[in-house]
C-alpha positions in Angstrom: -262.6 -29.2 60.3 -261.5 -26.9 58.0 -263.7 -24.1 57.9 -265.7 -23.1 54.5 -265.0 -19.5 53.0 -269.0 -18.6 52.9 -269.3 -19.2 56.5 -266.4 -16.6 56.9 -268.2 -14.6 54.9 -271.6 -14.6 56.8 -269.8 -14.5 60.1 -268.1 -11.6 58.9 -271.4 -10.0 57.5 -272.8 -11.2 61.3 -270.2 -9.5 63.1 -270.3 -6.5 61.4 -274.1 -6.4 62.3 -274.1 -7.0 66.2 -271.1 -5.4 67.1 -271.3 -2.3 68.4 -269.0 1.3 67.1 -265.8 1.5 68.5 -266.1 4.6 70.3 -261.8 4.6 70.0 -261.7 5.3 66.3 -259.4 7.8 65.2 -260.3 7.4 61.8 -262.0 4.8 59.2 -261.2 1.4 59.9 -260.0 0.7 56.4 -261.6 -3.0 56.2 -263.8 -5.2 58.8 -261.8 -8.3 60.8 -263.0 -10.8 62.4 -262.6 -15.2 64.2 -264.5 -17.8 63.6 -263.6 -21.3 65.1 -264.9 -24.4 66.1 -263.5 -27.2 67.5 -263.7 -30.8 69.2 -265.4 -31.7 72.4 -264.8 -34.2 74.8 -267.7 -36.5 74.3 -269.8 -34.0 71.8 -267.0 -34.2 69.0 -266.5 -31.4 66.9 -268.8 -28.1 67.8 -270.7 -26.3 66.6 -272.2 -29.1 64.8 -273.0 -29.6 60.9 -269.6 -27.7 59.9 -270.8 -24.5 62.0 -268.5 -22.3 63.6 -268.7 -19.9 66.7 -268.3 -16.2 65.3 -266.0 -13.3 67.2 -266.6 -13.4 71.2 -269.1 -16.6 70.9 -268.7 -19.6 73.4 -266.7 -22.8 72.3 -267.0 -25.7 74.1 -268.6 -26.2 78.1 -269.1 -24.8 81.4 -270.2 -27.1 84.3 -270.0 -30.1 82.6 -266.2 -31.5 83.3 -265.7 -31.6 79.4 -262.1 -31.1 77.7 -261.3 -29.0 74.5 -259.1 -31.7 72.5 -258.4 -29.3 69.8 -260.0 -26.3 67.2 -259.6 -24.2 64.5 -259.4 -20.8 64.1 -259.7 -18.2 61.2 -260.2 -14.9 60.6 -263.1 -13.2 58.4 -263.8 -10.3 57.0 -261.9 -8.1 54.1 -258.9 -6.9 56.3 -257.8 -10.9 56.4 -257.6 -10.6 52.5 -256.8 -7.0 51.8 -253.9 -6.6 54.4 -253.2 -10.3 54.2 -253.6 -10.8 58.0 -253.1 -14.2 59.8 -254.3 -15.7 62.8 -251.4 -17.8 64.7 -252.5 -20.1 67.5 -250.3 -22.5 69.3 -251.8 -24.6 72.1 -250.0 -26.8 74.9 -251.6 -30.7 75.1 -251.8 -32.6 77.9 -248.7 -35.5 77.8 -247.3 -33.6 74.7 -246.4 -30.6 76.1 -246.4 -27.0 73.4 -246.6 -28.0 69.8 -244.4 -25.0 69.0 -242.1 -23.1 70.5 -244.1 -20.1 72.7 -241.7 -17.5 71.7 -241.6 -18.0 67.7 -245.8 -17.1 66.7 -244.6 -18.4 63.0 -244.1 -21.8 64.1 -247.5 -21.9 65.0 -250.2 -23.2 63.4 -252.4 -20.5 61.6 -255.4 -19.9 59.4 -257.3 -22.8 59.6 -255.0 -25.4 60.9 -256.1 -28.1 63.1 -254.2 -27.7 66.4 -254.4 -30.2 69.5 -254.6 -33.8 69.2 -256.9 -36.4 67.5 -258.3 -39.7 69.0 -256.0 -39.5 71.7 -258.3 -38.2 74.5 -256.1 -35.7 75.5 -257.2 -32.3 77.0 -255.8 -28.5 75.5 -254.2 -27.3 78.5 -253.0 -23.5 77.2 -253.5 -21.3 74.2 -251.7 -18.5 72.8 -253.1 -16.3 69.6 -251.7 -13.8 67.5 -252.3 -11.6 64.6 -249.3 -11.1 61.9 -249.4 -9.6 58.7 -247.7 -10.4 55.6 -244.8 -9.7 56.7 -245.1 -12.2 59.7 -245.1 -9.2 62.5 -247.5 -8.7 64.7 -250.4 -6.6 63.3 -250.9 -2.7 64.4 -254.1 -2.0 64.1 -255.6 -4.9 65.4 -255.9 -7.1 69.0 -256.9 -11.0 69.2 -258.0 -11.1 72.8 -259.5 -14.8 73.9 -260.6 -16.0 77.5 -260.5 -19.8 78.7 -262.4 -21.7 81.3 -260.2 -23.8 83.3 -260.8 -26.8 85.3 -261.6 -25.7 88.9 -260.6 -21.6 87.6 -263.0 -21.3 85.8 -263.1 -17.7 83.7 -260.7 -16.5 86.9 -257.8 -15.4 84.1 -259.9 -12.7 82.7 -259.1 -11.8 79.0 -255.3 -12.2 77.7 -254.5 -10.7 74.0 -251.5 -10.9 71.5 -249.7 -14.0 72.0 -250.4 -14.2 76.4 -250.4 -17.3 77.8 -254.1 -18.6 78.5 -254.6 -21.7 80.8 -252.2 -23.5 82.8 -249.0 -25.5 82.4 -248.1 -28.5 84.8 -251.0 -28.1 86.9 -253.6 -30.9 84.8 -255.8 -28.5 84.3 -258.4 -28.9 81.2 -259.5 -26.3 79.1 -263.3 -26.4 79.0 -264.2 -23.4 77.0 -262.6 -20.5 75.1 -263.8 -17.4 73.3 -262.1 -15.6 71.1 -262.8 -11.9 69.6 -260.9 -9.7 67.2 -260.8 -5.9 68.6 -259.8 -2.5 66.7 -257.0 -1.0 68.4 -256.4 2.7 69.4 -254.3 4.3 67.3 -252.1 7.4 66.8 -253.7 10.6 69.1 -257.3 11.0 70.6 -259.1 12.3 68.0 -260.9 15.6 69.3 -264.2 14.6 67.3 -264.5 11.8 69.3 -263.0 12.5 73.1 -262.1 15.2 75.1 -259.4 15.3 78.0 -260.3 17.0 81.4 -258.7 19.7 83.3 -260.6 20.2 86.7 -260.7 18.5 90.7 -262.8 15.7 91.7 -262.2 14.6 95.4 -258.7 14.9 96.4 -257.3 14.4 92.5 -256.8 17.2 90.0 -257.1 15.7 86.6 -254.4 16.8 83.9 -254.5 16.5 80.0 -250.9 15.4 79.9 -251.8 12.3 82.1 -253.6 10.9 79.2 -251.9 9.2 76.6 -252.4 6.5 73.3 -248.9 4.4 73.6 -249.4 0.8 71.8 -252.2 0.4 70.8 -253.9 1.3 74.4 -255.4 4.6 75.8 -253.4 4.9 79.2 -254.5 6.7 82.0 -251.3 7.8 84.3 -251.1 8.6 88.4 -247.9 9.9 89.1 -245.5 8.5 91.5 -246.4 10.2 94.9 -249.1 12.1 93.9 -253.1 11.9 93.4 -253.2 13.7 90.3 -254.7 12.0 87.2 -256.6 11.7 84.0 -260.1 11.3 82.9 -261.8 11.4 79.4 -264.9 12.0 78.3 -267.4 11.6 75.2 -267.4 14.9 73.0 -270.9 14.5 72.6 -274.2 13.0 74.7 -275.1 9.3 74.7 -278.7 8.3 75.6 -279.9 4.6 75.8 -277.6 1.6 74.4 -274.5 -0.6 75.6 -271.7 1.2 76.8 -268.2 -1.6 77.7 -265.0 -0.9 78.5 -262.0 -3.8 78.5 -259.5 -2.7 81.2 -256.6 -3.0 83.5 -256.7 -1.0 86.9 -254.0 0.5 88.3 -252.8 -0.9 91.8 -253.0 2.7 93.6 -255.2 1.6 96.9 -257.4 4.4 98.3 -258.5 5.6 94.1 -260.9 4.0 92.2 -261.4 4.1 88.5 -264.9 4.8 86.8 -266.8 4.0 83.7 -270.0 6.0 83.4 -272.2 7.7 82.1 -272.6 11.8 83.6 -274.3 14.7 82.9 -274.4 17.8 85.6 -275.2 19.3 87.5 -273.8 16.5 90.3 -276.4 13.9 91.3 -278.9 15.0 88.9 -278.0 12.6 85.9 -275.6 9.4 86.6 -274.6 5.8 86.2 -271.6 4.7 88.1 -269.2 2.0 87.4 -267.2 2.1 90.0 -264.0 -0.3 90.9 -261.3 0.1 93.6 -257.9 -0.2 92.3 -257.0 -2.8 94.7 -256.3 -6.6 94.2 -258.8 -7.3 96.6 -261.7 -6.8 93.7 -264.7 -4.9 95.2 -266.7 -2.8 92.4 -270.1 -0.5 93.4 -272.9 0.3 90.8 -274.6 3.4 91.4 -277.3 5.3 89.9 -278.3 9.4 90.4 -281.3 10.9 89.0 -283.2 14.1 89.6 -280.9 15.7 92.1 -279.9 12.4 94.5 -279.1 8.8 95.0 -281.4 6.4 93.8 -279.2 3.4 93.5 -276.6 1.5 94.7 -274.9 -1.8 94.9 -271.4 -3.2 96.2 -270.3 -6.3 94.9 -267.3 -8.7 95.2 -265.6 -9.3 91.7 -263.7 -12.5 92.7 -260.6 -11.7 90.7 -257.7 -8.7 91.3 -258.6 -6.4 88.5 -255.3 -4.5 88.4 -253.8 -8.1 87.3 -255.8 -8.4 83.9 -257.6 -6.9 81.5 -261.4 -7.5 82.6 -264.6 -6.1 80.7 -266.9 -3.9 82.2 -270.7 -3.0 80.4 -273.9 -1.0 81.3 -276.5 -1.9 79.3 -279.4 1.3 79.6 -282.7 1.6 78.9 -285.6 3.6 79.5 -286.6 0.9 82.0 -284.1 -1.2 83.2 -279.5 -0.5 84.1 -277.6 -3.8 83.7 -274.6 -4.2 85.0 -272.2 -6.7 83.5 -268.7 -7.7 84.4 -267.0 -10.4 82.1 -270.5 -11.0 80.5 -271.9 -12.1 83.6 -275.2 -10.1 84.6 -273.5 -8.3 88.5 -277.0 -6.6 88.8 -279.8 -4.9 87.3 -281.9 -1.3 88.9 -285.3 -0.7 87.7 -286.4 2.3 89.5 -284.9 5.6 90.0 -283.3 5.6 86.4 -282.0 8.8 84.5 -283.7 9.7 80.8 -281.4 12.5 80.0 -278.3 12.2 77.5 -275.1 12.0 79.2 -271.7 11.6 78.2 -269.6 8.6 78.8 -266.3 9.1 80.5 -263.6 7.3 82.3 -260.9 8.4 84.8 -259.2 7.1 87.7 -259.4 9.7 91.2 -259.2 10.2 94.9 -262.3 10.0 96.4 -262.6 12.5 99.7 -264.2 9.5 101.6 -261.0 7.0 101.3 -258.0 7.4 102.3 -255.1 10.0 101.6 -252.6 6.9 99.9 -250.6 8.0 97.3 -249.0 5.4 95.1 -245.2 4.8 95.3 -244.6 4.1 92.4 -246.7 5.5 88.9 -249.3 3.3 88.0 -251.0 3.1 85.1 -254.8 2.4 84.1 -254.8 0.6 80.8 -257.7 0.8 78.1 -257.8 -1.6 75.1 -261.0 -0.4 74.0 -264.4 1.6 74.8 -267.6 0.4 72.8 -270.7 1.7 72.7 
């Protein structure tokens, strides 16, 4: 199953192609990075077949079938993995075996192409960890491996884990079924002035402050004080019209604020699409659309999973005719009337509203951004 170097190449060149800008940059990425990976199916055998491979965020394996992962390969394409001499590390835990290496030592691990999990042995891959080093062996800067698994009975309930997390379950007999797998730019340095700006102004019963907006590891951080409701909120420097607009993120636990992705252009209610989630394990998210002065939209929905527990990815797909409202991948809901045309910017903040309650945290909490994509 070892993967041939001019299908890296074309995933690469594929990537590349389908992927949208990171709207993070804070300068050139110096080369492209990508995963490719296949792997071996209960009762299918290896997948994709005829030597193909699944290309950064494509599905691997099954849902709704009852099949196990027995094992896969991963690798990474695209110049960076040559230039900067990047590695993919991958260590996966087998059902009667237990962890082929240690969880805690990523060089141990198999890596680059290596065959991990088991062969004619009809055993299932229970857990996976992945992680990027460089030459070096330490764990790559500018760079995330984030992957998501679908359990037996779970299904994708984990959300997406990154850098060496634990994916799956341990002592539970759970299967893996599915995985994907998808190599992200990270944040780096400052926020580049180019690209976003930081707000200074109320909304509801938070006053938004510069200094609660951060880049620390990698991740644009968004802070709420201990015992207060102020905050942070950023915004495109300039207009965005029609496209795909996703967010991966972790929610701060601060009940009675919600944090929103959107697109906004005043004056209020004249030009607006709402992604709107409640920073509260219990996981309820609204979709909302404004156009021409008022309401024209909107949808509550249950997300099924505490979003301030892991990193989830939220996407609004707009066009002229059509909003579509994605969490995970998975199509929440769609509008088709009432729909904005002007340019807006896309911004991202975590407030008060005036219509729940007056809860300060008691303790900070933080909302936690690995990237915006556009």
């Amino acid at each position: 199953m070892k993967i041939m170097s001019v299908i890296g190449l074309l995933s690469a060149l594929l990537f590349w192609l389908v992927w949208p800008v990171p709207l993070h940059a804070q300068a050139a990425v110096p080369a492209s990075l990508g995963a490719a990976y296949c792997g071996h199916i209960q009762d299918y055998g290896d997948l994709p077949a005829d030597n193909g491979v699944v290309v950064n965020g494509g599905l691997l394996g099954t849902t709704g079938e009852g099949k196990r992962i027995e094992g896969l390969t991963v690798e990474l394409t695209g110049a960076a993995a040559a230039t900067e001499n990047y590695h993919i590390r991958y260590n996966v835990h087998i059902e009667n075996e237990g962890w082929q290496a240690s969880t805690d030592e990523p060089l141990s691990w198999k890596n680059d192409s290596d065959f991990a999990g088991s062969q004619g042995k009809s055993q299932r891959l229970e857990a996976i960890q992945l992680q990027l080093t460089d030459a070096a062996g330490q764990p790559v800067t500018d760079y995330a491996v984030e992957y998501r698994v679908h359990i037996q009975d779970y299904g994708w309930s984990q959300g997406w884990k990154k850098d060496g997390a634990i994916a799956g379950t341990t002592g539970e007999s759970k299967r893996l079924e599915a995985i994907q797998i998808r190599i992200v730019p990270k944040f780096t340095s400052s926020l580049d002035p180019a690209v976003f700006k930081t707000s200074s102004h109320r909304l509801g019963q938070t006053q938004f402050k510069p200094e609660n907006v951060a880049v620390n590891d990698g991740q644009l951080v968004i802070t709420i004080p201990a015992g207060t409701m102020t905050s942070g909120e950023v915004s495109s420097t300039d207009l965005k019209s029609y496209g795909s607009y996703e967010i991966s993120m972790k929610l701060p636990d601060a009940p009675s604020s919600i944090t929103g992705f959107f697109l906004y252009a005043p004056p209020d209610y004249d030009q607006e699409i709402d992604i709107e989630i409640y920073n509260h394990p219990d996981g309820k998210i609204m979709f909302t659309s404004y156009a021409n002065g008022g309401l024209t939209e909107s949808v509550t929905k249950d997300l099924n999973f505490d979003p301030t527990a892991d990193f989830h990815h939220y996407r609004i797909n707009y066009q002229p005719d059509t909003i579509d409202f994605y969490v995970d991948d998975i199509l929440l809901t769609r509008f088709s009337e009432g729909i904005p045309h002007n340019p807006m910017y896309l911004m991202v903040n975590a407030w008060f509203p005036d219509w729940l309650d007056k809860k300060p945290p008691a303790q900070t909490q933080q909302l936690l951004i690995d990237w915006i994509h556009y």
